[in-house]
KOLVOGU-405172 format. One line per field, with one value per residue (C-alpha): residue number from 1; residue in one letter; x, z, y. Coordinates in Angstrom, 3 decimals, always signed. Layout:
# KOLVOGU-405172
resi: NUM, ...
resn: a, ...
px: X, ...
pz: Z, ...
py: Y, ...
# end
This chain:
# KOLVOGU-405172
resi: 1, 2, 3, 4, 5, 6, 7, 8, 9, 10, 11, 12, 13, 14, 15, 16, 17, 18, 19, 20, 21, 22, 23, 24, 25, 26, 27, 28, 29, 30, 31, 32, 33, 34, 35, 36, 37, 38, 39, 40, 41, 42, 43, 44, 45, 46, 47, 48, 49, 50, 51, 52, 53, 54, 55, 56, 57, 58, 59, 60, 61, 62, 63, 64, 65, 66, 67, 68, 69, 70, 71, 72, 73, 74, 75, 76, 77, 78, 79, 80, 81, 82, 83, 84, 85, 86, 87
resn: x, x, x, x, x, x, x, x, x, x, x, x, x, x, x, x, x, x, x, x, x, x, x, x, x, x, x, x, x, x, x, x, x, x, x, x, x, x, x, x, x, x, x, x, x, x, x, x, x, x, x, x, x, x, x, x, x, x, x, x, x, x, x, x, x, x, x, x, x, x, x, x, x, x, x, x, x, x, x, x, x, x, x, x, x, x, x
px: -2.413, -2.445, -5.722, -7.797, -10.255, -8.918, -12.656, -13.389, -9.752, -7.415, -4.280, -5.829, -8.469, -4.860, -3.635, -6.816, -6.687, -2.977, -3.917, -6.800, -5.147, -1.969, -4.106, -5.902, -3.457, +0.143, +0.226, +2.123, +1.628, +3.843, +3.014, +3.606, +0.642, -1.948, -2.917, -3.003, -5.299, -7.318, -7.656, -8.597, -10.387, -13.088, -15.888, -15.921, -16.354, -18.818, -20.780, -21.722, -23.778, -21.803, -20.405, -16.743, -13.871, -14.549, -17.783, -16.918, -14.133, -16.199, -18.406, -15.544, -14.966, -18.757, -18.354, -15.901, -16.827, -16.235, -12.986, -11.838, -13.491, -10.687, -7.773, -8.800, -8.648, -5.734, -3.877, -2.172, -2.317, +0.148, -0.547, +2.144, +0.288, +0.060, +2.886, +5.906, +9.046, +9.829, +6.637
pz: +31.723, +35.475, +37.374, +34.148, +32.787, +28.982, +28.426, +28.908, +27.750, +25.695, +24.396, +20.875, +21.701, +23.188, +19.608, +17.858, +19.720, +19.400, +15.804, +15.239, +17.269, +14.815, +11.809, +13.308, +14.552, +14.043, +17.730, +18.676, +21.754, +22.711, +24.841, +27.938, +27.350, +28.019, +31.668, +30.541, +27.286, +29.545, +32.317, +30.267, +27.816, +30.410, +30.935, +27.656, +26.768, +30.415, +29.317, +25.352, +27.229, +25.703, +26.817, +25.845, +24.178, +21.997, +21.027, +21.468, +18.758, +15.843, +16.407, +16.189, +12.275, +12.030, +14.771, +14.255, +17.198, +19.302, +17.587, +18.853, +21.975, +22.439, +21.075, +23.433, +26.453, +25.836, +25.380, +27.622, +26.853, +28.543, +28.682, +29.687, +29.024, +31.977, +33.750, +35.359, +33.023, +36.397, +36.537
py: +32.338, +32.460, +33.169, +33.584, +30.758, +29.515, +29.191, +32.753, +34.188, +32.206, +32.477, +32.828, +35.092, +37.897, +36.479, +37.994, +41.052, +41.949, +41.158, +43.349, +46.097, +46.043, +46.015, +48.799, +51.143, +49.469, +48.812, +45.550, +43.991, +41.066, +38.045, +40.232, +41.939, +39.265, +40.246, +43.602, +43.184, +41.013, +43.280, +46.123, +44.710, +42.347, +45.655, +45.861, +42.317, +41.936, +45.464, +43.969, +40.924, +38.195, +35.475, +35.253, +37.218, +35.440, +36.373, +40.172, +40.272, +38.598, +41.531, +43.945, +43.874, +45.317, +47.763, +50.362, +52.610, +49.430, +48.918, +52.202, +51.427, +48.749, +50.662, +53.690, +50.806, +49.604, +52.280, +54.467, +58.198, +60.396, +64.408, +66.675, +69.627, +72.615, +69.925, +70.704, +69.298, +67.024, +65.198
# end
């Protein structure tokens, strides 16, 4: 993956997540995605203190306000409520 260190994001760590995600929530995230999961997911990995992806989702299966932590990141929620029908 472009611009982003294998040793602090690899391909198997997106794997992990698009797995844990789909288990969670029937989300699927393709291989597109990686930048994306990345991107969203890096405070949340930087804010827990430790030192890889890694690291953060083996504590996932123990936390489950975490776990919706990451679901809530990397989704995208749309409102349309009090909204014009054109926007």
């Amino acid at each position: 993956m472009p611009g982003v260190s294998p040793a602090i994001y690899s391909e198997a760590d997106f794997q992990r997540i698009a797995d844990l995600i789909h288990a969670a929530s029937g989300i699927v995230l393709s291989e597109r995605k990686q930048m994306l999961a990345y991107s969203r997911l890096a405070p949340l990995v930087r804010r827990s203190g430790l030192a890889s992806f890694g690291a953060f989702l083996d504590t996932l299966a123990d936390d489950p306000a975490a776990m919706t932590e990451v679901i809530t990141a990397l989704t995208t929620n749309h409102t349309y409520f009090h909204r014009e029908p054109h926007h």
